[in-house]
C-alpha positions in Angstrom: 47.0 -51.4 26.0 48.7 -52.3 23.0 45.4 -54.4 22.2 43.1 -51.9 22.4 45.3 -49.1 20.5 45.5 -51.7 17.5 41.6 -52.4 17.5 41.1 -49.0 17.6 42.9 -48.4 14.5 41.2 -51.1 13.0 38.1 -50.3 13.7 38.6 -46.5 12.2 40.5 -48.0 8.9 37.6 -50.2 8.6 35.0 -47.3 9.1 37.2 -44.9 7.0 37.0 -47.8 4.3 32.9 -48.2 4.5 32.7 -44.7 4.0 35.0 -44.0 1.5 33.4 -47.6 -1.0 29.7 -46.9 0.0 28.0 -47.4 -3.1 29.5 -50.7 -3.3 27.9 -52.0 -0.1 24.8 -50.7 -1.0 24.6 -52.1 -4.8 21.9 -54.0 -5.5 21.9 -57.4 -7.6 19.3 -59.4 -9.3 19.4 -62.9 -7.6 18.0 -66.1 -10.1 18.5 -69.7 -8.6 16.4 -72.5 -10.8 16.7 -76.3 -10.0 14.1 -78.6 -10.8 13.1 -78.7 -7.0 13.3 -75.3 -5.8 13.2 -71.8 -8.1 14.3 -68.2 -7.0 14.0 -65.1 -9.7 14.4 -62.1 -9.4 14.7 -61.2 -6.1 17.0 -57.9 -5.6 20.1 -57.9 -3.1 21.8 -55.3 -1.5 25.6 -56.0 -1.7 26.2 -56.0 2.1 23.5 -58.4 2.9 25.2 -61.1 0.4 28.7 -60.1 2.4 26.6 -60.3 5.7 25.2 -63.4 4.6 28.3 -64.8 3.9 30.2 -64.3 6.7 27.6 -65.4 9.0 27.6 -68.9 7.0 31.2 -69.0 6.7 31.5 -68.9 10.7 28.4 -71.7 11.3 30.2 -73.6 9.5 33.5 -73.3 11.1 31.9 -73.1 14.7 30.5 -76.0 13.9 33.1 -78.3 12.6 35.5 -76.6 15.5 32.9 -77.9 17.6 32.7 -81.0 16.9 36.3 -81.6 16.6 36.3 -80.3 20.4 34.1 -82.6 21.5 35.4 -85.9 20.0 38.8 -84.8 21.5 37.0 -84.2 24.8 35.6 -87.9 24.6 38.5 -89.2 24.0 40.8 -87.2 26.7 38.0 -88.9 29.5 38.6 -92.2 27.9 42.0 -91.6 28.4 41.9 -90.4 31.6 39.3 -93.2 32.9 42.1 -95.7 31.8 45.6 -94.0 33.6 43.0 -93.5 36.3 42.5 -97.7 36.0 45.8 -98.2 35.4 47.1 -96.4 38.5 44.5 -97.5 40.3 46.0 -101.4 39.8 49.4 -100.1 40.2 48.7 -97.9 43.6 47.3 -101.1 45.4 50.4 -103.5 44.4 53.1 -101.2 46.2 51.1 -100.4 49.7 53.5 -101.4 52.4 51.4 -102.1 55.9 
């Protein structure tokens, strides 16, 4: 409950906040990019589409390299577990009483 009340009130602040800046968000900006390989001029940007942009980069990257770091530790936890599983496996069969 407390959740949703606090999202709520995020969500208007952030709403109220759009509103209240708009002609920042829709600001355009001349975009030139020149390298000896590849060339961009002039090409005109709304402000929120470079923020857009952005973010969506921003969290590619991070999935990504969160990813990643996930994985190698989930290799690892089944190498780990393939060995206690060996090791108790040798251990098991040395203290059967028949």
């Amino acid at each position: 409950m407390l959740k949703t009340v606090l999202i709520i009130l995020l969500f208007i602040v952030t709403i109220t906040f759009i509103f209240q800046n708009q002609l920042i968000f829709v600001h355009t900006f001349s975009i030139n990019y020149d390298m000896k390989i590849f060339q961009v001029s002039d090409i005109q940007m709304n402000n929120s589409i470079l923020m857009i942009s952005s973010f969506i980069l921003g969290s590619l990257i991070s999935l990504i390299l969160i990813g990643s770091s996930l994985y190698r530790k989930s290799l690892k936890n089944n190498e780990l577990k393939k060995e206690i599983a060996a090791l108790e496996g040798g251990h098991v069969s040395g203290n059967d009483k028949t």
